[in-house]
Backbone as numpy.savetxt, mean C-alpha at the origin, in Angstrom:
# Nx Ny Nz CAx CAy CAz Cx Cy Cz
11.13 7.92 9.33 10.88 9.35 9.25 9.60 9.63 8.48
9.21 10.94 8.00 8.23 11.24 7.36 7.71 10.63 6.46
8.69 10.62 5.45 9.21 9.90 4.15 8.60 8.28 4.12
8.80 7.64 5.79 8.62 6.18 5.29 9.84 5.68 5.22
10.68 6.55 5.28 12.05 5.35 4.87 12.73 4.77 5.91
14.01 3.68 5.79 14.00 3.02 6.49 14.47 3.94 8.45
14.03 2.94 9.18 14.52 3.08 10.54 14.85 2.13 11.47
15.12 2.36 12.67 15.82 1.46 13.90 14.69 1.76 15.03
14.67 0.65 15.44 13.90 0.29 17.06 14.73 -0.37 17.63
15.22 0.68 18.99 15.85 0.55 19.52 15.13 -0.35 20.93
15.43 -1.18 21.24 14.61 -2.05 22.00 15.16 -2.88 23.41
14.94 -1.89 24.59 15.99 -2.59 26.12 15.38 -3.91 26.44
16.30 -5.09 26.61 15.88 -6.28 27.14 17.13 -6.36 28.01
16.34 -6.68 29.44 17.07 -6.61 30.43 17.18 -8.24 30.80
18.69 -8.87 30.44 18.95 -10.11 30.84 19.51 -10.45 32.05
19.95 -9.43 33.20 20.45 -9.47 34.50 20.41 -8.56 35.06
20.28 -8.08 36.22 20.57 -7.20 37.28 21.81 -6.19 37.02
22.58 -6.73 36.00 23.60 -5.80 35.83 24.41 -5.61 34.46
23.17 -6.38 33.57 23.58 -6.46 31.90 21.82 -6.04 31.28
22.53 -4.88 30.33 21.13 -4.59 29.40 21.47 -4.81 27.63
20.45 -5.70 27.15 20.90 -6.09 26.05 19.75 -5.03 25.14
20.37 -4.81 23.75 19.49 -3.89 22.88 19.38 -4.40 21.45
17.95 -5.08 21.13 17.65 -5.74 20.18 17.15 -4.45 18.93
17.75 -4.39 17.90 17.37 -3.31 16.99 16.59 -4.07 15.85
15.80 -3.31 15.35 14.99 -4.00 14.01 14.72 -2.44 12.63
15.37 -3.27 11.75 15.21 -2.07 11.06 14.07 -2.59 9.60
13.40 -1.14 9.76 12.51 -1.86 8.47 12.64 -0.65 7.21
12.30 -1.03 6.26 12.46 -0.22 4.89 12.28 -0.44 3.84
12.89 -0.49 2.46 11.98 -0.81 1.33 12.62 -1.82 1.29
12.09 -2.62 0.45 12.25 -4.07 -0.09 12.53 -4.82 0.74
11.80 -4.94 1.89 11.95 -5.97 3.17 11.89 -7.73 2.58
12.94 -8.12 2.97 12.70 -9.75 2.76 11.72 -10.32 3.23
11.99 -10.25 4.68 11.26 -11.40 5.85 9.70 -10.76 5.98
8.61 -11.43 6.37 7.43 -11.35 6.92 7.02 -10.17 7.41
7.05 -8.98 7.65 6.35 -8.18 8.42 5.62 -8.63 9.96
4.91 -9.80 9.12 3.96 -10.03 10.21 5.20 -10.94 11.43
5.97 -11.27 11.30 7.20 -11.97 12.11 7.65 -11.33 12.69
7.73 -9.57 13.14 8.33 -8.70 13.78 7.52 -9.11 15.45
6.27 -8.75 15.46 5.34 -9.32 17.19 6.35 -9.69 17.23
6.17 -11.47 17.02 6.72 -12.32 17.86 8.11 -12.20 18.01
9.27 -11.77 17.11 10.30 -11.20 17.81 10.62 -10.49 19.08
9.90 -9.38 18.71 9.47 -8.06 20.21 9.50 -9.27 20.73
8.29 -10.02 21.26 7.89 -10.38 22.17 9.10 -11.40 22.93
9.70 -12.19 22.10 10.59 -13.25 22.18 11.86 -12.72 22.94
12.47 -11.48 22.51 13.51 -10.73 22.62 12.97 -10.11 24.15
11.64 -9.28 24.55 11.70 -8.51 25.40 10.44 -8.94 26.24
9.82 -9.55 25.81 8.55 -10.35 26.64 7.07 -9.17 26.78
6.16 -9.94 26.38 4.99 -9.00 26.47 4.51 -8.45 27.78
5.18 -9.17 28.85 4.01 -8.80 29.68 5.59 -8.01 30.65
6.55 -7.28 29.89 7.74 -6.07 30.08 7.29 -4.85 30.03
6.74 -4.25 30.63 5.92 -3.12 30.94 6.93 -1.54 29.90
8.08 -1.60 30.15 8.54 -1.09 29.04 8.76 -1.08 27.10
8.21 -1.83 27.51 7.98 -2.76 25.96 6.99 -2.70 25.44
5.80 -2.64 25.98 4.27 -2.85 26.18 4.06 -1.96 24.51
4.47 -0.28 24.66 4.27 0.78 23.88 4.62 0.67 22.82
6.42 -0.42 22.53 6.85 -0.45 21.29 6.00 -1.33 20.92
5.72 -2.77 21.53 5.11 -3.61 21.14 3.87 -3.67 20.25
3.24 -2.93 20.78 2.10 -2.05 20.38 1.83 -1.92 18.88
3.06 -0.20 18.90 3.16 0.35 18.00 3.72 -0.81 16.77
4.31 -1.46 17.07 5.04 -2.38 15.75 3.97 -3.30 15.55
3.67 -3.85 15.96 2.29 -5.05 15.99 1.30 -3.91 15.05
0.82 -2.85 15.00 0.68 -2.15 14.32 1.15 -1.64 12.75
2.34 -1.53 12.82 3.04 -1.17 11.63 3.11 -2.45 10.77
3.32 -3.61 11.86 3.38 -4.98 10.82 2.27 -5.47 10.07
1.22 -4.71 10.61 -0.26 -5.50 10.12 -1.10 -4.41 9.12
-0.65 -3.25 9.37 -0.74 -2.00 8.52 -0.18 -1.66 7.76
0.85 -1.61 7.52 2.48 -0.98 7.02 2.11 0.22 7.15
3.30 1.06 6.74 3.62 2.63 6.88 4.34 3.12 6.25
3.91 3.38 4.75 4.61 3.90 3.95 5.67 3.39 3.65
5.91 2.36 3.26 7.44 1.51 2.97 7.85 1.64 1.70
8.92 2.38 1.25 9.06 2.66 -0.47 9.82 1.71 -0.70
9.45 1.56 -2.42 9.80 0.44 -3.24 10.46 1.36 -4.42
11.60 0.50 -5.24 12.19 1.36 -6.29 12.09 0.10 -7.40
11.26 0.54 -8.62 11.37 -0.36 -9.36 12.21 0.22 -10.73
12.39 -0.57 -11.70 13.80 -0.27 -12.65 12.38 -0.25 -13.88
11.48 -0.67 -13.97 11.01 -1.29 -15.66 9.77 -0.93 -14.95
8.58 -1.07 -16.53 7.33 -1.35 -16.02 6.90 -2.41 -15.83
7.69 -3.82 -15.69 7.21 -4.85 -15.44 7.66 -5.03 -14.07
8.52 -4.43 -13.48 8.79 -4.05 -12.14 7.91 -3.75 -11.16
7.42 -2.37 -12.16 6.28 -1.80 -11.19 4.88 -2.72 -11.24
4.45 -3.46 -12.36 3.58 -4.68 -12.82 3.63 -5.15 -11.61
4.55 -6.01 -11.27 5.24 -6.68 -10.64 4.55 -6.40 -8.70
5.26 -5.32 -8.72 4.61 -4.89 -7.44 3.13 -4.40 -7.15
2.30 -4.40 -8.09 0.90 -4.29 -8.11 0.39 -5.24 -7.69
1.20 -6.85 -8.69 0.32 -7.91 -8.03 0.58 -8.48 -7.00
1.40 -8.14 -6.58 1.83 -8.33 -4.69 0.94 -8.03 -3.99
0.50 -6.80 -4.16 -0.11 -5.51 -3.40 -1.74 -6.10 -3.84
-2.25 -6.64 -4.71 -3.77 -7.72 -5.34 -3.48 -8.91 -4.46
-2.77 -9.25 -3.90 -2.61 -10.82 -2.87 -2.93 -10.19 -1.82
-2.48 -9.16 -1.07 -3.02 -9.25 0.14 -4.91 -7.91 0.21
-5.48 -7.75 -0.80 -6.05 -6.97 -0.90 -7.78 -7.91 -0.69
-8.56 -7.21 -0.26 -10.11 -7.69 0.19 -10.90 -7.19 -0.18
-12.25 -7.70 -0.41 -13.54 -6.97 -1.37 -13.45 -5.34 -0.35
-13.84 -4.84 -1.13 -14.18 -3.39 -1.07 -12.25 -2.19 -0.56
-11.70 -2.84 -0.17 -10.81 -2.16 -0.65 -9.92 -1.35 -1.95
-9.75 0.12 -1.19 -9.82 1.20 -2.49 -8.07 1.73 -2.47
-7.81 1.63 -3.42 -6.25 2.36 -3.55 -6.16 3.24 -4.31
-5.68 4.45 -3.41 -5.74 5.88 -3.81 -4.22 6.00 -4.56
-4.05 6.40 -5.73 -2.92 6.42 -6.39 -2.57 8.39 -6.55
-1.63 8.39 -6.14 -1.35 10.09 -6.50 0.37 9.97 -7.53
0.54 10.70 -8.26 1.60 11.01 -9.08 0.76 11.41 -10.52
2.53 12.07 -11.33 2.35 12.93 -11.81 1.43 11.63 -13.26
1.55 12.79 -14.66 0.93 11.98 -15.86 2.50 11.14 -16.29
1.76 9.91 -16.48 3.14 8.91 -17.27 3.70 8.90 -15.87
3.84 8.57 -14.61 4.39 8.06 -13.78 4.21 6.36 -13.34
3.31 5.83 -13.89 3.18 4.57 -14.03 1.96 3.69 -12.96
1.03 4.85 -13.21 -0.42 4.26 -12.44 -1.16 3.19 -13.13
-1.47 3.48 -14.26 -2.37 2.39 -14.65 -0.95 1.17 -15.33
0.41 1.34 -14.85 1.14 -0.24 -15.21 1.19 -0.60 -13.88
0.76 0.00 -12.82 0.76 -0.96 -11.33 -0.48 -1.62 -11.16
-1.87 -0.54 -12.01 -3.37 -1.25 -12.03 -3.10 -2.29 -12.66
-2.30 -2.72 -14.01 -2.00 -3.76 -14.90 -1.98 -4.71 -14.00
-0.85 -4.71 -12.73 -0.24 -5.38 -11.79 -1.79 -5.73 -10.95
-2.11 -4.84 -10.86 -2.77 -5.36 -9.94 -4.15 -6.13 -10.22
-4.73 -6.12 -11.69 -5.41 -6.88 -11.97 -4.67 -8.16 -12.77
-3.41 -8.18 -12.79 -3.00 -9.48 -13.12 -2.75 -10.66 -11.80
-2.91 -9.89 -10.66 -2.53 -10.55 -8.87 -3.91 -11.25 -9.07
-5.12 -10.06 -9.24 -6.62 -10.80 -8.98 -6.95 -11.77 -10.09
-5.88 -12.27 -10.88 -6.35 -13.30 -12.04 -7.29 -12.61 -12.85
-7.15 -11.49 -13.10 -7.96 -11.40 -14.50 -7.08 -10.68 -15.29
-7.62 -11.46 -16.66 -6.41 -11.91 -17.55 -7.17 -10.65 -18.81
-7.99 -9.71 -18.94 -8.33 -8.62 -19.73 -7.20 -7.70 -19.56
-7.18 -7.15 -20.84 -6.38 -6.19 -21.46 -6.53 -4.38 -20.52
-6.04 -3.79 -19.89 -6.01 -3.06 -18.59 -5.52 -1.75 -19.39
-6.50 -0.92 -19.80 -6.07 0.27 -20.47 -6.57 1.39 -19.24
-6.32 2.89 -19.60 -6.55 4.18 -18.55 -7.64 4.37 -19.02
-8.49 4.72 -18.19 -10.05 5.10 -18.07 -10.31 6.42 -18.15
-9.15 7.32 -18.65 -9.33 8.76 -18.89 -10.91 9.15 -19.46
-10.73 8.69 -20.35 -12.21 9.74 -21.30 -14.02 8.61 -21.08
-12.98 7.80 -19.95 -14.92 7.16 -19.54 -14.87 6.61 -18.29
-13.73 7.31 -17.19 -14.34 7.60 -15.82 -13.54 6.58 -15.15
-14.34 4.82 -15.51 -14.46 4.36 -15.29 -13.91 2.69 -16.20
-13.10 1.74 -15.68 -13.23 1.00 -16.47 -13.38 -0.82 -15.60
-14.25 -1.31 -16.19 -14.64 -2.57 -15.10 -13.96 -3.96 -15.60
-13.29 -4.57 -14.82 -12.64 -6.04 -15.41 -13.29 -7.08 -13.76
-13.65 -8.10 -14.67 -14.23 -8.95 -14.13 -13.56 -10.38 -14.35
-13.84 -11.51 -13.58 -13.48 -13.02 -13.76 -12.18 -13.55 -12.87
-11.69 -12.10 -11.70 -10.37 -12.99 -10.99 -11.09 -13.32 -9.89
-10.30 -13.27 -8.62 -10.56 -13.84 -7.58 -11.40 -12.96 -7.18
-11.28 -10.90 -7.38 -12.29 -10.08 -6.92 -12.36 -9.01 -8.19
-13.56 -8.36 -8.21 -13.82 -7.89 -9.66 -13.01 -6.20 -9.50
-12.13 -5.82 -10.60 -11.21 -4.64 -10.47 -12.20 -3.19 -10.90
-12.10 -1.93 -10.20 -12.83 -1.46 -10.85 -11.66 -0.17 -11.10
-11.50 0.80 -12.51 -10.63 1.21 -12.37 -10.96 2.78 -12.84
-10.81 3.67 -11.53 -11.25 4.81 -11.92 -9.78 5.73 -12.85
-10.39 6.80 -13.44 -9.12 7.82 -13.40 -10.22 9.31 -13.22
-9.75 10.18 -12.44 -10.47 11.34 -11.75 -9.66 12.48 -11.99
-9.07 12.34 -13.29 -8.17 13.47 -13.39 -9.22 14.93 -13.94
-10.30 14.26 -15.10 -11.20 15.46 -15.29 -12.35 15.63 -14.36
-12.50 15.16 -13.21 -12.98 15.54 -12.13 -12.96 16.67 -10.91
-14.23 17.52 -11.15 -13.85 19.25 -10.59 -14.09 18.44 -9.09
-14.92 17.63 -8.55 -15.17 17.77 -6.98 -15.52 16.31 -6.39
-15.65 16.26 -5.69 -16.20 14.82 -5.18 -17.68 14.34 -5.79
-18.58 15.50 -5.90 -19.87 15.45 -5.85 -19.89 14.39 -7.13
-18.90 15.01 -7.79 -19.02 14.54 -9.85 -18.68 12.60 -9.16
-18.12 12.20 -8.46 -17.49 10.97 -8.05 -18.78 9.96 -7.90
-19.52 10.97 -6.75 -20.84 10.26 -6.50 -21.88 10.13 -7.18
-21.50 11.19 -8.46 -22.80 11.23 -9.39 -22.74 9.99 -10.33
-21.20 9.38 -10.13 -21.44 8.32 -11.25 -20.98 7.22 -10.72
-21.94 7.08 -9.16 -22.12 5.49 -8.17 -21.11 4.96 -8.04
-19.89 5.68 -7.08 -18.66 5.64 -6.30 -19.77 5.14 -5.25
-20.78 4.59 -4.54 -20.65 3.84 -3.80 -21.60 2.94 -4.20
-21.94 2.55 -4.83 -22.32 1.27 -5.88 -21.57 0.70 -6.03
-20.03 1.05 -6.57 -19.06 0.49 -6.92 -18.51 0.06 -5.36
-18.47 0.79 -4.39 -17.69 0.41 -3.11 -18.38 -0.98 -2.36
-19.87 -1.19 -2.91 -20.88 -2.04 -2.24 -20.53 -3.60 -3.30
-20.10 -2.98 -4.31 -20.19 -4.56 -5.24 -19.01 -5.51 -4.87
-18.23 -5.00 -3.73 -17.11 -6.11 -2.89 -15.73 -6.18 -4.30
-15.32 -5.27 -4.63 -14.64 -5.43 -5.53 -13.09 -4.92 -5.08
-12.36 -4.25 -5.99 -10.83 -3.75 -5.85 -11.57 -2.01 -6.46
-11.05 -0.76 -5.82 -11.50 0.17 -6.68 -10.16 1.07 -6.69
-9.57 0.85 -8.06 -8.53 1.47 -8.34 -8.18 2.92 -8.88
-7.95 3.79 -8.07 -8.55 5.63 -7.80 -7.31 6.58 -9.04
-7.10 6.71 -9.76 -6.09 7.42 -10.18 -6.16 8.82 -10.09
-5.71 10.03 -9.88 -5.24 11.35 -9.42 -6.43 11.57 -8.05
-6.32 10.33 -7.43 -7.14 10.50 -5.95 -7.03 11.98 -5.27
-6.00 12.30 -5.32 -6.18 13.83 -4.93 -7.60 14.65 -5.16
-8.05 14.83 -6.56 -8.98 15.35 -6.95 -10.06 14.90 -6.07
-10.23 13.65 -5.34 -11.50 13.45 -4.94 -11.48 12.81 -3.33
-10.40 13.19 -2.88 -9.56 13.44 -1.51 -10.66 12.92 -0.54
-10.87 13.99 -0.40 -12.14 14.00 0.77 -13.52 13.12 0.48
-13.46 12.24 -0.27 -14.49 11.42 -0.66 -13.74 10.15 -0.41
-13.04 9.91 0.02 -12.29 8.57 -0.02 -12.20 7.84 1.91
-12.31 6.86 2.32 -12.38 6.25 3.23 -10.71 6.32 4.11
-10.61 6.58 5.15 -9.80 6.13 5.87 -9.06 5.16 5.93
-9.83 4.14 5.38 -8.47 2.64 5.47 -8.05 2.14 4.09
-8.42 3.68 3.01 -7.47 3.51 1.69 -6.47 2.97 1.79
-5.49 1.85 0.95 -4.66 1.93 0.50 -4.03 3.07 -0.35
-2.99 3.67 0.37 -2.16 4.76 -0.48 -0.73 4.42 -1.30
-0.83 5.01 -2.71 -0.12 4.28 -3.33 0.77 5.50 -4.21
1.87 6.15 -3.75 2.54 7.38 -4.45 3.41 6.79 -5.52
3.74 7.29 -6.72 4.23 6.71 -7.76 5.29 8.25 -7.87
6.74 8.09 -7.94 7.29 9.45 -8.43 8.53 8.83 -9.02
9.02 9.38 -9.81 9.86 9.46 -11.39 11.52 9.00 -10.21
12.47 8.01 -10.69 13.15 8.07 -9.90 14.51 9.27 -10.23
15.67 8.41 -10.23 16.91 8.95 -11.22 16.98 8.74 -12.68
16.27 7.69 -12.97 16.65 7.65 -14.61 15.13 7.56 -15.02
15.34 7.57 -16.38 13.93 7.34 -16.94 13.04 6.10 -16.87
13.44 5.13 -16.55 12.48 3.91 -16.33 12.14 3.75 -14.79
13.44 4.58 -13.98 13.07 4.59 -12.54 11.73 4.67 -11.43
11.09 4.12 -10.75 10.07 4.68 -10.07 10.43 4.66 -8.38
10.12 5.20 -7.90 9.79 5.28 -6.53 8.50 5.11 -5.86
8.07 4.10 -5.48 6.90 4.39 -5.01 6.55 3.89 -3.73
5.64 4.63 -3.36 5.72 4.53 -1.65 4.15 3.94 -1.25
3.69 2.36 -0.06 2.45 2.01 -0.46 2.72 2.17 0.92
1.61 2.41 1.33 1.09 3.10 2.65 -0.60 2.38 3.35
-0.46 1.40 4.22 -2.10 0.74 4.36 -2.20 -0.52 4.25
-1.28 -1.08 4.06 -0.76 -2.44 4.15 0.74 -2.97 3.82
0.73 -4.02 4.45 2.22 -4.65 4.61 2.46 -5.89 3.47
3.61 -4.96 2.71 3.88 -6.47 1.42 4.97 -7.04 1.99
């Protein structure tokens, strides 16, 4: 649904002239298996070259290599740690993750996460009152914005948001909202919201498949 949360693909594989079999796949948060292992299921189950199939096939071969909003519920901040550096393993120079949630929802303990995935082992504080904060020495260099006192995009570019996008690094966006429309299409989106209890999080990553 909207949300991202979990669903069913309902999927006709026709094994006879007079038997129809229906392979379902459901995906949602905290998926065990591969993502990328869904294709070759489809395909195995209903065959690629099944002209009815063709569309789901498609679309999932898609979702597996993209993801789509798949929420995660973590209990601690080493939880949410935790799932940052997941999300730093499958990540590539110049990719940017747009983080939206409220203050104290746990953005810069998933940046923690996520510069502990890229092996760098510096101390990962919020970049509130200087924009900007740079950690260097893992596998790709982290750069970590926070844009909360930011009136417009323009202020983004004035202080070489694409300098930073050119140096092949990780660029980690905090209240991305503010600078929305300055941000690339194949962001990683990363919603952080308060769950049931107080250590609870919900968060929903959207732009790739963990």
């Amino acid at each position: 649904n909207a949300r991202g949360r979990a669903f069913l693909i309902a999927l006709p594989c026709v094994s006879s002239p007079n038997r129809t079999r229906f392979a379902g796949l459901r995906f949602g948060r905290r998926l065990r298996r591969p993502l990328k292992n869904y294709p070759y299921i489809l395909s195995h189950f209903a065959g690629k070259a099944n002209p009815n199939c063709a569309i789901i096939f498609k679309n999932v071969k898609i979702f597996c290599e993209r993801g789509s909003g798949v929420e995660f519920v973590t209990n601690s901040e080493q939880e949410t740690e935790e799932l940052g550096a997941r999300l730093a393993e499958r990540l590539e120079p110049g990719a940017v993750i747009a983080f939206t949630g409220d203050l104290g929802a746990g953005k810069t303990a998933f940046t923690r996460g996520l510069a502990r995935g890229l092996g760098i082992s510096d101390r990962v504080t919020s970049p509130t009152f200087t924009i900007v904060n740079e950690y260097e020495g893992g596998r790709l260099p982290l750069f970590h914005f926070d844009m909360y006192r930011l009136g417009s995009s323009d202020e983004l570019f004035d202080i070489g948001w694409e300098d930073y996008l050119a140096r092949g690094g990780v660029c980690a966006v905090e209240w991305s909202e503010n600078v929305s429309d300055a941000l690339e299409e194949g962001s990683v989106l990363v919603e952080i919201r308060r769950g049931a209890c107080d250590n609870q999080r919900v968060i929903a990553v959207e732009g790739v498949a963990l």
